[in-house]
N, C-alpha and C positions, 0 to 999 in steps of 0.2 A: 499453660493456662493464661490465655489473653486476657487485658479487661478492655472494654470497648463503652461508649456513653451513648446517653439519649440524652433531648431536653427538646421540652417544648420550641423552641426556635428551632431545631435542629431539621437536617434534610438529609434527603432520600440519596442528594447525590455526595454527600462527605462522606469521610472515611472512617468517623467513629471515634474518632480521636478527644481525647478533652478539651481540647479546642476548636474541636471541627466535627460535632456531635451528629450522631442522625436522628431521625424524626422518627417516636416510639413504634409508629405501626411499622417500617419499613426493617424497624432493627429486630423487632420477632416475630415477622413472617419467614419462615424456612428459605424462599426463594430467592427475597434478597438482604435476608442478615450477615454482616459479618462474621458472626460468633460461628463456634466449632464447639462440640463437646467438649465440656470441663472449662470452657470461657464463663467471664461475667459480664453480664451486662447494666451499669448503673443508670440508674435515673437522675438527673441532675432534678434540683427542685424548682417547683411552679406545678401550672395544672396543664393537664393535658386531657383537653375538651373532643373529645371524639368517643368512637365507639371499636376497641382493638382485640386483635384476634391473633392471638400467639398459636402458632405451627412447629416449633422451634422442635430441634428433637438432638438431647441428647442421649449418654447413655447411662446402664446404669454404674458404674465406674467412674462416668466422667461428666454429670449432671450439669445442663446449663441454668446458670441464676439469673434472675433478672431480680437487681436489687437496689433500693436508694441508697443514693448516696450519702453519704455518711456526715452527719450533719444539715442535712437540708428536709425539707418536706416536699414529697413530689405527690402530685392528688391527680388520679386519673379521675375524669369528671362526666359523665354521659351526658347524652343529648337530649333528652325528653321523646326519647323515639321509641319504646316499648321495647329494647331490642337489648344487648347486653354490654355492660362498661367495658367487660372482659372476659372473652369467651378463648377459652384452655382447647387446643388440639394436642400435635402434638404429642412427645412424652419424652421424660426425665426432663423435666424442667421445674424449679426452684421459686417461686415469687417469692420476697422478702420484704416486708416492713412500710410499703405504700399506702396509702389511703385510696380505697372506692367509691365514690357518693356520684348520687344525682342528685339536679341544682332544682328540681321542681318543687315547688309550693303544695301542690294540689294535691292535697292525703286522704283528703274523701269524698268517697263516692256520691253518688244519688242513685245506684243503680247495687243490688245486691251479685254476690257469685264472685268467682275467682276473675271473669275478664269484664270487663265495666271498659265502656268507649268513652266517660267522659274526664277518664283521668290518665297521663300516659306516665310510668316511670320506667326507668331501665333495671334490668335484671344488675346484682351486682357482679358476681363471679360464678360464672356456670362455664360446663365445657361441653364441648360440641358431639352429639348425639348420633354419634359412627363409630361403630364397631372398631379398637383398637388407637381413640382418637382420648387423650389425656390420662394414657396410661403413665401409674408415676410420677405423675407432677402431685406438687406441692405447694400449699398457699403456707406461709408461714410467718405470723405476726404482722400481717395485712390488719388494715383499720376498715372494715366495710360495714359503712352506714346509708340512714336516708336513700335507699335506693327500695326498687320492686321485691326485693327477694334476696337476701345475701349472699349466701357463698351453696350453691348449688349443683355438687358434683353425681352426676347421673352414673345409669348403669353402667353405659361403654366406659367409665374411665376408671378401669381394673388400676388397684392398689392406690387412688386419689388418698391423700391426707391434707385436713386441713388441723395445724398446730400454732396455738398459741395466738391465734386472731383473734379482735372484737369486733363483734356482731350485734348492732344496735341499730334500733327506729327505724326497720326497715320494714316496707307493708302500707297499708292501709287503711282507713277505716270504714264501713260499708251499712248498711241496713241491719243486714242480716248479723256479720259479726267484724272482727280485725281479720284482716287476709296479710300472708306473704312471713315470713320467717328469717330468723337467724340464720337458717343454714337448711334445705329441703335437698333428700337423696333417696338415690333408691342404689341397692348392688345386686348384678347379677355372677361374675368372678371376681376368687379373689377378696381382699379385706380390704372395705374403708377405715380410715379413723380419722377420728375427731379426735384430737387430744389437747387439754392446756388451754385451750378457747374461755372466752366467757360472754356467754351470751346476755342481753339486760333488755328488757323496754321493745324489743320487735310490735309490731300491729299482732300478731298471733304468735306460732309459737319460737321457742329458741332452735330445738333442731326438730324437726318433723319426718321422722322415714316411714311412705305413707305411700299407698299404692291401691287400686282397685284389683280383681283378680289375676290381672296381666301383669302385676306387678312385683319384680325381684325383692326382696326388703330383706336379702341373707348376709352373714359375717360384715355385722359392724365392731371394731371395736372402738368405744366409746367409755374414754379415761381423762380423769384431772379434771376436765372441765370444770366450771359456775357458770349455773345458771339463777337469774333473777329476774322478779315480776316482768315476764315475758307475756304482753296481752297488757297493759295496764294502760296502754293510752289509748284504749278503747272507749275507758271511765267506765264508773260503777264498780260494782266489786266483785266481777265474776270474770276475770281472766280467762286467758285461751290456757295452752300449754306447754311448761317449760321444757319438757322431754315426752315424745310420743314414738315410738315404737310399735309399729305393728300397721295392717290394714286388709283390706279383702284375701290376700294370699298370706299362707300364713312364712311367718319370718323366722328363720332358723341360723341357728351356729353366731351367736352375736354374745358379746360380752360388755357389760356395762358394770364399770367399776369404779369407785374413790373418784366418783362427782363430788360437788356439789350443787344441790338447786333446793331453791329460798324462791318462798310467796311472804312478802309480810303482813299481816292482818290490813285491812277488813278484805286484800284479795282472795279469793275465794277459787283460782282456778285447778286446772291439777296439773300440780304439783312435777306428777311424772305417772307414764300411763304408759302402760307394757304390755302388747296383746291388743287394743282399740277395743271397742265398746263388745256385748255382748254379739254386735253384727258381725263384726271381724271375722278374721280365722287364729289369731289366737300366736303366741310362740313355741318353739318348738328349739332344743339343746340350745341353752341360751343362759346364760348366768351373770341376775344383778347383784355385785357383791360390795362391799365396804363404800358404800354412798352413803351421803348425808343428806337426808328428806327431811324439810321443814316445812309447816308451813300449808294452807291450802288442800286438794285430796290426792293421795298415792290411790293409780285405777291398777287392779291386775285382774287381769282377764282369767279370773281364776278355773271358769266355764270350758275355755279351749285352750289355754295355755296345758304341754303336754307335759307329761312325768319330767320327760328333758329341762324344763325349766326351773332355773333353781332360784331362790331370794334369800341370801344368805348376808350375815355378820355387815347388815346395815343401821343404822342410826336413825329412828324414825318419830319425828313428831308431827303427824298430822292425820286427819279422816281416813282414818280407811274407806275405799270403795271396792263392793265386789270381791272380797278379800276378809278373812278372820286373820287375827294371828297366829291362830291355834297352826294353819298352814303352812307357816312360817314361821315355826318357832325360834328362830337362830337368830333373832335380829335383835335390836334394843330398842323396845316402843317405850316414848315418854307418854304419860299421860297428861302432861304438862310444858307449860316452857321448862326448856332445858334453863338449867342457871350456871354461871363462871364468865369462861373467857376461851374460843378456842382458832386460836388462830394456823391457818394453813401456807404455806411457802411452796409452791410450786416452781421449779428450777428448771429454765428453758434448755431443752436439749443441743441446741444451734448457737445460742449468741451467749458468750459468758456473763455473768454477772448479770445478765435478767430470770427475771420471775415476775409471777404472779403471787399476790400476797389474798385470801381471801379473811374475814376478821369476823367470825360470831360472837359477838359482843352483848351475851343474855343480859349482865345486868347494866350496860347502858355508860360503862365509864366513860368518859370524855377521851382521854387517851390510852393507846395499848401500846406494851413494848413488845418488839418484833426481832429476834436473831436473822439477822443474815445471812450464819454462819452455812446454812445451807445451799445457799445459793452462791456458794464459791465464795465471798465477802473474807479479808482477812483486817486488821488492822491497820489503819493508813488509807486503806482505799475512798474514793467516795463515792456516795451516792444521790439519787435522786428519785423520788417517789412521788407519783401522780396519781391522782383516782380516775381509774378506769371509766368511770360514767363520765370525767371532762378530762378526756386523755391529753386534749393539743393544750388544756390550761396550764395555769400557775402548778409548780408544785406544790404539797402539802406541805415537806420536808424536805430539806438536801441539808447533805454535810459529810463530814470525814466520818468513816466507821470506827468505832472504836472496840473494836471485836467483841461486844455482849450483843445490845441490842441499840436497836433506834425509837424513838418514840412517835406513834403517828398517832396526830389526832380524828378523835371519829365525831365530832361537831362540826359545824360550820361548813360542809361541805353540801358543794352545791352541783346539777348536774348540768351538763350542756345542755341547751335547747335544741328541738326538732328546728332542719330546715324550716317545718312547717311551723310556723310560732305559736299556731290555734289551737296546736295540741302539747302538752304538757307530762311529763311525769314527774312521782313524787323520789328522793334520794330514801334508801335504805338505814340509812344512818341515822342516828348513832347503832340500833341495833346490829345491823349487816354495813358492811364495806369492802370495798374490792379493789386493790389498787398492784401498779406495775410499775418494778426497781429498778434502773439500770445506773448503770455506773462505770466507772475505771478503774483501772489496777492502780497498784502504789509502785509497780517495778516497770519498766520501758515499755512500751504499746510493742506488740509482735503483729506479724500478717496476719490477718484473717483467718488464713489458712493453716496457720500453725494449730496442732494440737487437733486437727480434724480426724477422725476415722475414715475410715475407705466409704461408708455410707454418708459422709459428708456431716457426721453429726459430733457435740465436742466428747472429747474425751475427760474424766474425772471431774463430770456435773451431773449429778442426780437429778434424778426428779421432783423429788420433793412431795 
């Protein structure tokens, strides 16, 4: 297992070396990369202003990464060309931990519909629309913002996962409504997931699997996630939607479980919608089970959604649409704000000692204490913790763990601004917060690679 570099200065004719880096498009085009299955390839940091197109092909055994380097911030950045930051061929290949944005201003239209000529952004992360082209790749705790459309893996790309990314302020805003999404997919073999993500703030919605009658929309599974007022910088108080499932054909064999997704008042969008409107075709063996819905209207296409469709042992405060409870009895509807404290720690499957912390904070304390313990943390280690809406800010907190808990507070926190400055959202908190841990060990730094599985994932880290 090689490791080989990229950086911005770098070129087509070096050897890849950390001193003699090459130039990212050249290092994961297939034809002339260095890399071999089960190599890595790092990103040094800076931006890398183009538009690149990984071919790369490892296997599944010996998967190639393409990953920052450890300590720096590398930002792939597009070009204002309608076209995509980063488009996936290829298969068995790895992203890790980069940032995606487009550098355009221009968020709103004058012109209603999905393609408007008088504004261009780049697609963030999509792969390429051939048969057998980003099979098994993997975005994994990527930062994809401010762009066209986030993270976008279509049907040819059998077994695509996107885990552990943020997906923010991406889209538009238009006459008609917000366009462009956290993340838009459709699958025809094979399982996508979504896992561990947290979607926030897109022009419309967080993830959208959404198709006319030609359209696959089979075996997602969609798990861990947060999602939050996704639509909201559209203004006013009627949001797109944080989760949509379904559309003209109907969607089958999909499993959607232990989300979360949060609207917080006066947003009014929904919530989470399974099945699409009465027009749709409905779902079909398909089961949403132990989610927490807050918040705005839960739609379930109760009309063409089949026997197959189950909505079980979920946590629900919000409008029903379309839907009694009496249909669903197995769930826990509040008729009310929920009241306490209930915080969620989700534990990265790839990088130790990260997670996702999500924090429902009914009655509004200023600070909540948070265990670790799950996310590998033991005494002595340290940590650092940043809120997910100003990921590249200040931290909240850092310090040594002291094996109970850490205290984070849910005031004063503020979120990054849009590229585009005109547009604005409002932070969650104190009620909702969402933030991500990382840290070090207290015993020697080991390889990377130590403690990996064959499927390249860690060993004795939960989920959470």
């Amino acid at each position: 297992m090689a490791n080989f570099y990229a950086s911005p200065t770098g070129s087509s004719g070096n050897p890849g070396t950390i001193g003699s880096p090459r130039d990212l498009a050249s290092a994961i085009a297939a034809a002339t990369t260095p890399a071999s299955p089960g190599d890595t390839i790092w990103l040094r940091g800076g931006t890398y202003s183009g538009l690149f197109t990984s071919t790369l092909a490892g296997t599944a055994a010996n998967p190639i990464r393409v990953r920052q380097y450890e300590g720096e911030r590398a930002i792939l950045e597009g070009t204002n060309a309608t076209s995509y930051v980063l488009h996936i061929g290829g298969q068995y290949t790895w992203f890790y931990e980069f940032e995606v944005r487009n550098p355009s201003t221009l968020r709103t239209s004058a012109q209603s519909g999905s393609f408007p000529t008088d504004i261009v952004l780049d697609e963030g992360v999509t792969t390429i629309q051939t048969a057998g082209s980003g099979v098994n790749c993997r975005v994994i705790h990527l930062v994809v913002h401010d762009t066209r459309q986030g993270i976008t893996p279509w049907k040819e790309a059998e077994g695509f996962e996107s885990y552990g990314c943020l997906s923010y302020y991406n889209g538009w805003n238009a006459p008609d409504r917000g366009h462009g999404h956290g993340a838009y997919s459709q699958n025809a073999t094979g399982t996508k997931k979504f896992a561990n993500n947290i979607f926030f703030s897109n022009f419309s919605h967080g993830i959208q699997i959404y198709g006319t009658v030609a359209a696959t929309l089979d075996n997602f599974l969609i798990e861990d996630n947060t999602f939050t007022n996704n639509g909201d910088l559209i203004g006013g108080g009627d949001a797109e939607r944080n989760l949509l499932l379904g559309g003209g054909n109907i969607s089958d064999g999909s499993t959607i479980r232990n989300n979360t997704l949060i609207y917080k008042a006066p947003l009014d969008g929904q919530v989470a919608n399974f099945g699409y409107s009465p027009s749709g075709a409905g779902m079909s063996n398909s089961a949403v089970t132990g989610n927490g819905i807050y918040g705005g209207r839960l739609f379930i296409n109760d009309e063409l959604n089949t026997p197959g469709f189950t909505c079980t042992s979920n946590l629900i405060w919000a409008t029903l649409a379309d839907f009694a409870q009496a249909t669903y009895p197995t769930n826990t509807y509040y008729g009310a704000q929920p009241t306490g404290l209930q915080v969620i720690v989700r534990s990265s499957e790839y990088i130790t000692r990260r997670a996702h912390i999500t924090v429902l904070n009914w009655d509004l304390a200023s600070t909540v204490a948070v265990s670790l313990a799950s996310a590998g943390y033991v005494s002595g280690d340290t940590y650092r913790v940043v809120d997910a809406m100003n990921f590249f800010g200040s931290p909240v907190v850092e310090g040594t763990y002291n094996g109970t808990s850490i205290t984070i507070p849910m005031t004063g926190l503020t979120m990054v601004a849009p590229i585009n400055t005109s547009t604005t959202a409002t932070h969650p908190a104190p009620l909702y917060g969402v933030f991500v841990v990382t840290g070090s060990a207290s015993v020697p730094a080991v390889s990377w690679f130590d403690g990996l599985t064959t499927s390249g994932r860690l060993t004795g880290v939960g989920q959470g």
